[in-house]
C-alpha positions as CSV (number, residue, x, y, z in Angstrom):
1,X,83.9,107.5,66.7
2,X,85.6,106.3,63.9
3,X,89.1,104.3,63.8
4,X,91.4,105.8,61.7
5,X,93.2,102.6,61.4
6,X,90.3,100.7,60.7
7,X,89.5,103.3,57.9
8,X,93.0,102.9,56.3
9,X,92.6,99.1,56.0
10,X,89.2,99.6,54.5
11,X,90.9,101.8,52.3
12,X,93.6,99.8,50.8
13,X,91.1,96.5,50.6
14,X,88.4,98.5,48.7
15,X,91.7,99.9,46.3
16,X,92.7,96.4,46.2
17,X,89.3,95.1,45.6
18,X,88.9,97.0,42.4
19,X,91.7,95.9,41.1
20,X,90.0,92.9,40.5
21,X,86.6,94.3,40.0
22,X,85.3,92.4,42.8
23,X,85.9,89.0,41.7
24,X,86.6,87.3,44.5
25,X,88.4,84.2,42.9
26,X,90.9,86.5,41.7
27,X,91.1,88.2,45.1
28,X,92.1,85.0,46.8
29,X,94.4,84.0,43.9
30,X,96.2,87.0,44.5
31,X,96.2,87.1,48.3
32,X,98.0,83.2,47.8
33,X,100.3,84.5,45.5
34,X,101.9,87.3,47.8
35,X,101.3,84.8,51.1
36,X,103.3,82.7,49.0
37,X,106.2,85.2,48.5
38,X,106.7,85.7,52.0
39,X,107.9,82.4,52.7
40,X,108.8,82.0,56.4
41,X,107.8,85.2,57.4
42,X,104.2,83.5,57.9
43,X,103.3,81.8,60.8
44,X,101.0,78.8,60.8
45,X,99.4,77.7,64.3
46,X,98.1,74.0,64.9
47,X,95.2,73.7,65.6
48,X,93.8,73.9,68.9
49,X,92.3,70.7,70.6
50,X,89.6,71.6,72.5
51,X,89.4,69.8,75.7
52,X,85.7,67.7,76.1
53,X,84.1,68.5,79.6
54,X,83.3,66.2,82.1
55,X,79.3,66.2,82.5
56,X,77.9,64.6,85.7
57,X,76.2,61.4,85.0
58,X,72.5,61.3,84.8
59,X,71.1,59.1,87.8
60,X,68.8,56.5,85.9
């Protein structure tokens, strides 16, 4: 079954894409720019420690 959502996205990135004619440099350079325009509207997580486990010690 296909996801008409998913298909949309794929859609506008291909559009997008060509814009460029697939350089991906230019992609990303563009992709900055309009992250960059949004200002505080996006979020930036810290990262997330991840939490060592406890192994049982190995008799010797």
């Amino acid at each position: 079954m296909k996801d008409p959502y998913v298909a949309e996205v794929r859609k506008h990135r291909m559009e997008h894409t060509k814009q460029f004619n697939s350089d991906l440099h230019l992609i990303c350079e563009d992709l900055r720019r309009f992250e960059s325009s949004l200002g505080d509207r996006v979020v930036t997580l810290e990262p997330r420690r991840i939490q060592p486990t406890k192994r049982p010690r190995e008799s010797q």
